[in-house]
N, C-alpha and C positions, 0 to 999 in steps of 0.2 A: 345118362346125362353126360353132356359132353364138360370137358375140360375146361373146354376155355369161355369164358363168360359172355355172357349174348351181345352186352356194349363192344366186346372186344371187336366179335364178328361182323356188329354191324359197321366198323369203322374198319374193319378190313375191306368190307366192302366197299366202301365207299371211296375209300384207297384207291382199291383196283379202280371202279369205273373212272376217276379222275384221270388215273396215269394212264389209260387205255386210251380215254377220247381227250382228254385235256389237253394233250400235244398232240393232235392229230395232225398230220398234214396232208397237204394237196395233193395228189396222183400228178407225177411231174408227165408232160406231154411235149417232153424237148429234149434233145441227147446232150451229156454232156454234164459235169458234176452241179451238185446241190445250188444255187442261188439265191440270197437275200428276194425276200418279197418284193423289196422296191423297185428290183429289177425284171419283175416276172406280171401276167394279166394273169386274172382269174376267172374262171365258168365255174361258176356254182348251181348244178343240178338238183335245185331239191324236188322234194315231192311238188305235183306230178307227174316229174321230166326222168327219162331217164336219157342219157348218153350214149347214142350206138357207134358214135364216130367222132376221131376230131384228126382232120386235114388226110381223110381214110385211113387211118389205123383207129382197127378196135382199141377198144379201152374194155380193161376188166368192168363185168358186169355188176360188179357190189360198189366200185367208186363212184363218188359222186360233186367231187370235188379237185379242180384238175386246174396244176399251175401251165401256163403255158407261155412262150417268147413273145413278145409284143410284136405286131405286126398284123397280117393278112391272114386269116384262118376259116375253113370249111369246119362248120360242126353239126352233127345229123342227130336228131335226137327224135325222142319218140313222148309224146304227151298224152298221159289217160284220166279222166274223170268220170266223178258220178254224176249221169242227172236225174233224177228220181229214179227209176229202178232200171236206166237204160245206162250201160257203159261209152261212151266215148273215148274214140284215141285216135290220133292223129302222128302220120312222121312227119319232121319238118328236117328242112337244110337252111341254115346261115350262114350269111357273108359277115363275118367280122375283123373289122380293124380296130386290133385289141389293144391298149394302151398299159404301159408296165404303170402299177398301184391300185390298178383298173379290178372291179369284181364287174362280170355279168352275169345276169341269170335272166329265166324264163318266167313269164306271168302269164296264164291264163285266166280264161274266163268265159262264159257263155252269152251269146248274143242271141237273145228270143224276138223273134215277131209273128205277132196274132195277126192272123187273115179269118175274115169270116167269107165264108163262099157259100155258103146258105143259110138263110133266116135261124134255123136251130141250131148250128153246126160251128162251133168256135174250132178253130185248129191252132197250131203254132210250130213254130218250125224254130228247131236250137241250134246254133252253131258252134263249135269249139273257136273261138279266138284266142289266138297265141302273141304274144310280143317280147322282144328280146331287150332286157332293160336294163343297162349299164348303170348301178348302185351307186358309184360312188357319185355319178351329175345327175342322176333321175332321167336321163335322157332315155327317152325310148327310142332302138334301131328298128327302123324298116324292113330292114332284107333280111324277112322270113319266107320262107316258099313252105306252105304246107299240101298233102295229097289231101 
């Protein structure tokens, strides 16, 4: 039997996960010391995008949250879902003009449409649709190029 009493440990825990993720920050994507958020855009990658590129430099493969300078920026990311038991993934490239207080991130989604092509025979054909969506106005950008 251990020592130290089980409320202890779970509030050890709980400890730790806070001070781990609670101050997390952004993967900075600019040279050049720390910056106040007000002054910086944000691409938020969550699930399920991931980030293979931003303005061609790699970015580590576990970040998925990444401050970056306001302005004009390349960013090449890769999207994969499930659709019933078939995987989808797609790479995509974006033009953004990022604005400093700004978050964006990635939405997808599947576009289905049923053709019938003979009397017995329903088919349907799924698409991955991707849009790059600037949170803080709801504006959806355009310039995604997906393969």
């Amino acid at each position: 039997m251990s020592a130290i009493p089980e409320w202890w440990r779970v509030g050890l825990a709980i400890g730790w996960v806070v001070g781990a993720f609670g101050c997390a920050r952004p993967y900075p994507v600019y040279d050049g010391p720390t910056r106040p958020d007000s002054e910086l855009a944000f691409f938020d990658a969550a699930e399920p995008c991931k980030v293979l590129k931003i303005d061609g430099r790699e970015v580590p493969h576990l970040e998925n949250w990444f401050a970056l300078e306001p302005g004009k920026h390349w960013v090449m990311f890769r999207v994969r879902r499930q659709f019933r038991n078939e995987q989808a993934s797609t790479n995509c490239l974006a033009y953004l003009d990022m604005q400093a207080g700004h978050t964006y991130t990635v939405q997808s989604r599947f576009d289905k449409k049923f053709s019938e092509h003979r009397e017995s025979d329903i088919f349907f054909q799924v698409t991955l649709m991707v849009d790059l969506l600037n949170t803080t106005t709801g504006e959806i950008i355009e310039d995604v190029v997906c393969e």
